[in-house]
Rosetta silent file (secondary structure, phi, psi, omega in degrees, C-alpha in Angstrom):
SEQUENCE: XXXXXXXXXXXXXXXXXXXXXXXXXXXXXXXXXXXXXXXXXXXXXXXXXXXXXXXXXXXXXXXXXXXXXXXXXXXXXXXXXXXXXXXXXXXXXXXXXXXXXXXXXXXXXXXXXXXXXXXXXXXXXXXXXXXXXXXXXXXXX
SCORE:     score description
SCORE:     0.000 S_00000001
   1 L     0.000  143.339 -166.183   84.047   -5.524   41.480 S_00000001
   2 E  -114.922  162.884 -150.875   85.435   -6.248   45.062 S_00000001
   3 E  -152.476  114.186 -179.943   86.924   -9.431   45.007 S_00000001
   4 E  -101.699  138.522  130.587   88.163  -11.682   48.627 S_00000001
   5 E  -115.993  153.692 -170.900   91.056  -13.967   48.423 S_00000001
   6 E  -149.160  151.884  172.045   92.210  -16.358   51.127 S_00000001
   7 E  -154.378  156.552  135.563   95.025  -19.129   51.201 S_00000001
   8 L   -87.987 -151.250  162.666   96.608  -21.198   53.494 S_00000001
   9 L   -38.610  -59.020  157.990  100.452  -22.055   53.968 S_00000001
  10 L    18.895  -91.962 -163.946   99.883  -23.611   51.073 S_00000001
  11 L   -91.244  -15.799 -163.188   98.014  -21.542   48.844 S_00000001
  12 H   -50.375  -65.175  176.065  100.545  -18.026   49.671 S_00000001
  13 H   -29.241  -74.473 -155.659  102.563  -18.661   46.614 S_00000001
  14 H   -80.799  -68.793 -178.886   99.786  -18.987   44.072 S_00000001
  15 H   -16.805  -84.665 -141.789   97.354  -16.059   46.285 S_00000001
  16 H   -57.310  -56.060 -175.856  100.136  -13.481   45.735 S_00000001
  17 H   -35.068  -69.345 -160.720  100.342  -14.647   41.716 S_00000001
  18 H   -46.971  -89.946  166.448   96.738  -14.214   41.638 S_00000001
  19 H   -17.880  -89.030  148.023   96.621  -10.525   43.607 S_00000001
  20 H    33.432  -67.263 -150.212   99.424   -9.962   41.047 S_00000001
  21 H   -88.838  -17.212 -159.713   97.255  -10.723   37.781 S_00000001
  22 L   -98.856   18.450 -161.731   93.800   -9.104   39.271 S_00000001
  23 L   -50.838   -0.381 -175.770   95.550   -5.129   39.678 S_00000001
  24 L   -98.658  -10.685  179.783   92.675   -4.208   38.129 S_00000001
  25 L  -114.023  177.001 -176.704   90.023   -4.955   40.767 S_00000001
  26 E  -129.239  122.095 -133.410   89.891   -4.299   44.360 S_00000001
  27 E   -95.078  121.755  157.728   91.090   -7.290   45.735 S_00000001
  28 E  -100.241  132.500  171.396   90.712   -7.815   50.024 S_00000001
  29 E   -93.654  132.905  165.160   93.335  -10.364   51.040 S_00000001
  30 L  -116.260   26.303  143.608   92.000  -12.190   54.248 S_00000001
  31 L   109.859 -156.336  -87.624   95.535  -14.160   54.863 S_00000001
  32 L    41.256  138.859  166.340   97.492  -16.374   55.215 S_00000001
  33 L  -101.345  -34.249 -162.970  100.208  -14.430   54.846 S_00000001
  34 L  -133.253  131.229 -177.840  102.766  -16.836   55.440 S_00000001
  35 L   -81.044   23.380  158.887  104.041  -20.432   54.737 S_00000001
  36 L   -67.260  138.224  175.725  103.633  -21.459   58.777 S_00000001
  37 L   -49.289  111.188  170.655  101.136  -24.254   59.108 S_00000001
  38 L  -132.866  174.902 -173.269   97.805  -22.820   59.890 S_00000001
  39 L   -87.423   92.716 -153.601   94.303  -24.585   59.880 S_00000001
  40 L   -55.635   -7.203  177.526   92.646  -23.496   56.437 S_00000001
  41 L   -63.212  -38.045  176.971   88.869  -23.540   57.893 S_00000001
  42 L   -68.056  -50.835 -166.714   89.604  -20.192   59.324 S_00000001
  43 L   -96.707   20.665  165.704   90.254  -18.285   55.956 S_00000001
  44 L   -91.649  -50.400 -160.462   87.632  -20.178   54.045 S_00000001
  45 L   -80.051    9.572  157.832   85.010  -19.056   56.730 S_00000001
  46 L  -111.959  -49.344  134.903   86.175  -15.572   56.512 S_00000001
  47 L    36.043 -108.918  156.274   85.687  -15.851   52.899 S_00000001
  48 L   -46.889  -51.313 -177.527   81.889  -17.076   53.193 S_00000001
  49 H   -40.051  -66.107 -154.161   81.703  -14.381   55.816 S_00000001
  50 H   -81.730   13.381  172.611   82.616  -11.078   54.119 S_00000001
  51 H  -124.725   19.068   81.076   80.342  -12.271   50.941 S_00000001
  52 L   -10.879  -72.501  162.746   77.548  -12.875   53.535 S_00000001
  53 L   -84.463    6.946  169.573   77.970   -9.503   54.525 S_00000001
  54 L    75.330   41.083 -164.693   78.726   -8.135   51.221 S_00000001
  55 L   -79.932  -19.358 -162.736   82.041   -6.748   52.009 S_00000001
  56 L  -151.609  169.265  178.952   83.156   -8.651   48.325 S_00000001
  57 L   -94.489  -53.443  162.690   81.563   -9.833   45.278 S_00000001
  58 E  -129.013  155.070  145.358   83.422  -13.070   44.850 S_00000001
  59 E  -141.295  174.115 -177.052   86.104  -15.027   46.153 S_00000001
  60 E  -133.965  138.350  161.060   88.705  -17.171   45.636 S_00000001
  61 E  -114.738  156.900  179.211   90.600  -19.673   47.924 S_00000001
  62 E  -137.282  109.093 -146.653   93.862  -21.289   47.591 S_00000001
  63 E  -144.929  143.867  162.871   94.628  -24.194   49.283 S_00000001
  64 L     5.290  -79.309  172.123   96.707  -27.677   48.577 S_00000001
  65 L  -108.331  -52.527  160.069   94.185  -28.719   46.180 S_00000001
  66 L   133.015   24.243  176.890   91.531  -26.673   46.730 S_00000001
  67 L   -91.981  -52.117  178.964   88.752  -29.421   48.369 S_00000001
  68 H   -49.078  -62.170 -177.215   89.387  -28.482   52.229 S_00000001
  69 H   -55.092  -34.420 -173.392   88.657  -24.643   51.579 S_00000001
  70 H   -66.558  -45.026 -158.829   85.843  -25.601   48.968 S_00000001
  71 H   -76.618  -46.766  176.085   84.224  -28.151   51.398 S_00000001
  72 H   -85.850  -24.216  175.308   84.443  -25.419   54.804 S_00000001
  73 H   -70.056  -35.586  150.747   83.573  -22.688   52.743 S_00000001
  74 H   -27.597  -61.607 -153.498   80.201  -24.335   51.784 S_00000001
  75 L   -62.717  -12.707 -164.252   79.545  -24.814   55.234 S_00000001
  76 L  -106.981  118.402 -158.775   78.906  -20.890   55.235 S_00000001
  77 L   -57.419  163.767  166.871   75.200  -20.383   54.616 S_00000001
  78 L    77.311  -34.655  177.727   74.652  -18.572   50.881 S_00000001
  79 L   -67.726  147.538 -172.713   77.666  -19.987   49.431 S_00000001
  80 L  -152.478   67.848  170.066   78.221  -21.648   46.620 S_00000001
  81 E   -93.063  113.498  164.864   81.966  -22.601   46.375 S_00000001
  82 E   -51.767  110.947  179.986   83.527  -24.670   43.300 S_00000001
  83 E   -76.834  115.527  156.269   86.780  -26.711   43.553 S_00000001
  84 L  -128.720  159.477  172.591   87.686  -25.873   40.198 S_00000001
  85 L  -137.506   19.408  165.736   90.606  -26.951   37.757 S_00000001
  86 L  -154.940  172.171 -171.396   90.330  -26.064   34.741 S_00000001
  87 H   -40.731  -75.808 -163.446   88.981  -23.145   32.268 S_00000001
  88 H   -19.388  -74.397 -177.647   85.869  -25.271   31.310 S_00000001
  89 H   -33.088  -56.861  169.031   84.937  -25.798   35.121 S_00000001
  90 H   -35.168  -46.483 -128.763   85.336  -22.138   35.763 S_00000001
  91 H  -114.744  -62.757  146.280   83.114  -21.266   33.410 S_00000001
  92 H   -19.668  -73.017 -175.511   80.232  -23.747   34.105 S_00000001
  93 L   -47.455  -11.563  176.252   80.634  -23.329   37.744 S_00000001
  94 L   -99.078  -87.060 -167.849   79.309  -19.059   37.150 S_00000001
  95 L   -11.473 -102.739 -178.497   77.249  -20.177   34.160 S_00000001
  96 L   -39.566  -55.972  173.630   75.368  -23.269   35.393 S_00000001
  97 L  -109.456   -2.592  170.288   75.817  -22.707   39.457 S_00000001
  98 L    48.063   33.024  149.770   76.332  -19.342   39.661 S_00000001
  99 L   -18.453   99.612 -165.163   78.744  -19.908   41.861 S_00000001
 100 L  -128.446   33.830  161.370   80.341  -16.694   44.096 S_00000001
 101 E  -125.063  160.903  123.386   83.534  -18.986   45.207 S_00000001
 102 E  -139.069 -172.224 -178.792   85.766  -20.618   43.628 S_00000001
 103 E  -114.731  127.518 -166.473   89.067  -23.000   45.011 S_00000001
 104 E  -136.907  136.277  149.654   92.266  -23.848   43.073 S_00000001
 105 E   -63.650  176.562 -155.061   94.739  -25.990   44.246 S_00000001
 106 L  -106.678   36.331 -172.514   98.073  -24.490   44.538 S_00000001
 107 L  -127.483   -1.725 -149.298   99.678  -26.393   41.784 S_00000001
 108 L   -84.475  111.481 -175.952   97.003  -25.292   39.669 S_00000001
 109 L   -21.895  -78.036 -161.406   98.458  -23.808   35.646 S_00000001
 110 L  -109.460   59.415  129.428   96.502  -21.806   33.972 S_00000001
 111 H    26.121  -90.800 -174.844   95.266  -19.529   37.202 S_00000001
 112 H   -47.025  -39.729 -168.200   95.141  -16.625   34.892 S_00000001
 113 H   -99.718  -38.621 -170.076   92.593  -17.982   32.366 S_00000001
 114 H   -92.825  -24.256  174.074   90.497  -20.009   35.269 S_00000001
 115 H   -99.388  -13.679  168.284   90.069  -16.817   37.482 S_00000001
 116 H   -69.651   -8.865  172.843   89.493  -14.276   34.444 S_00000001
 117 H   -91.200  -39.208  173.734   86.558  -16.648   33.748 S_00000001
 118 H   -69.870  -13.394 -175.413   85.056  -17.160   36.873 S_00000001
 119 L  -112.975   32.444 -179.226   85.069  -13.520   37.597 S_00000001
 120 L  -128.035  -30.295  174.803   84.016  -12.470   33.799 S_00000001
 121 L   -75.573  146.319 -172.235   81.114  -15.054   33.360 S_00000001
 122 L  -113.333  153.433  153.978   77.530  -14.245   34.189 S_00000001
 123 L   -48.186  148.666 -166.397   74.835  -16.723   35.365 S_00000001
 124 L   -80.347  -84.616 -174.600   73.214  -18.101   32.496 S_00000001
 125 L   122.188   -3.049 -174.165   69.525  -16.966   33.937 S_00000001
 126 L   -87.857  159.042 -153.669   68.128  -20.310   32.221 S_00000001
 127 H   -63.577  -50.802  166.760   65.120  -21.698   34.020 S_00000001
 128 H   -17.406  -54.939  173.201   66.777  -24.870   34.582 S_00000001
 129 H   -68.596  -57.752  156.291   69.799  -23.533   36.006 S_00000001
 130 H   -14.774  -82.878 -178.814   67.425  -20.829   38.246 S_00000001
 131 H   -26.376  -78.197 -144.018   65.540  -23.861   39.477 S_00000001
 132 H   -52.266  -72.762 -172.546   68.605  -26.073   40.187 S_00000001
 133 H   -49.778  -45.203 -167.801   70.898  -22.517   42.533 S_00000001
 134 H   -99.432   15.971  149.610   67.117  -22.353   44.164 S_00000001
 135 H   -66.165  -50.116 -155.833   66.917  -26.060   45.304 S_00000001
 136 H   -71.919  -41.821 -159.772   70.327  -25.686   46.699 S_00000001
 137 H  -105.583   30.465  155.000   69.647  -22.547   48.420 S_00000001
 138 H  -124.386    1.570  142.266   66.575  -23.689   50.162 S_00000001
 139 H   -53.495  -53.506 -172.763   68.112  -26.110   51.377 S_00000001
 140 L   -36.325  158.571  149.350   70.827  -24.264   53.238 S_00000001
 141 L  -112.341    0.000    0.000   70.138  -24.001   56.820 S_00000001
């Protein structure tokens, strides 16, 4: 499974943890690199990009909280990125929305347990849920 991470200034700290804990996949970093102030819209929307063009499987941003990157990575047609903060969410957020982002603030605990879920849970496949991911994604424009 190919796997995108992104952070801002922010988010560096907790990315690198993350990269860290995943050694088993093959993880593209698309930056920040660094705790200089940069504008986090850029590495959400590369993100949304490279799972547009299928360069990754999932991703994850890391951000302050994890709303700005959730909220521009949306904005990238096909996407369907979660601010999540806990296991539970994780878990839903594959399950239920099939989700193929998700965003953790950079404060956020248990990391380890909220990104082994989102990247270990499968969509559910129930009609209900089906329905629901193919309202939203005839929506997109």
């Amino acid at each position: 499974m190919k796997i995108g991470i992104a952070s801002d200034h922010r988010g560096v700290i907790l990315k690198e943890k993350i990269k860290n804990h995943l050694k088993n996949y093959q993880i593209t970093d698309y930056g920040t690199n660094s705790i200089e102030s940069v504008d986090y819209p850029q590495y959400a929307y590369k993100i949304g990009e490279a799972l547009q063009n299928k360069k990754i499987d999932l991703g994850i941003l890391v951000c302050g909280t994890g709303i700005g990157m959730s909220i521009a990575c949306n904005k990238v047609k096909g996407i369907r990125c979660a601010k999540v903060n806990d296991v539970e969410e994780a878990y839903l957020a594959r399950s239920h929305n099939n989700a193929n982002v998700i965003a953790l603030g950079e404060k956020t605990k248990d990391y380890k347990e909220i990104i082994d879920t989102f990247l270990t849970t499968p969509f559910s496949f129930e009609e209900k849920h089906k329905r629901r991911v193919m309202m939203i994604d005839e929506y997109d424009n």
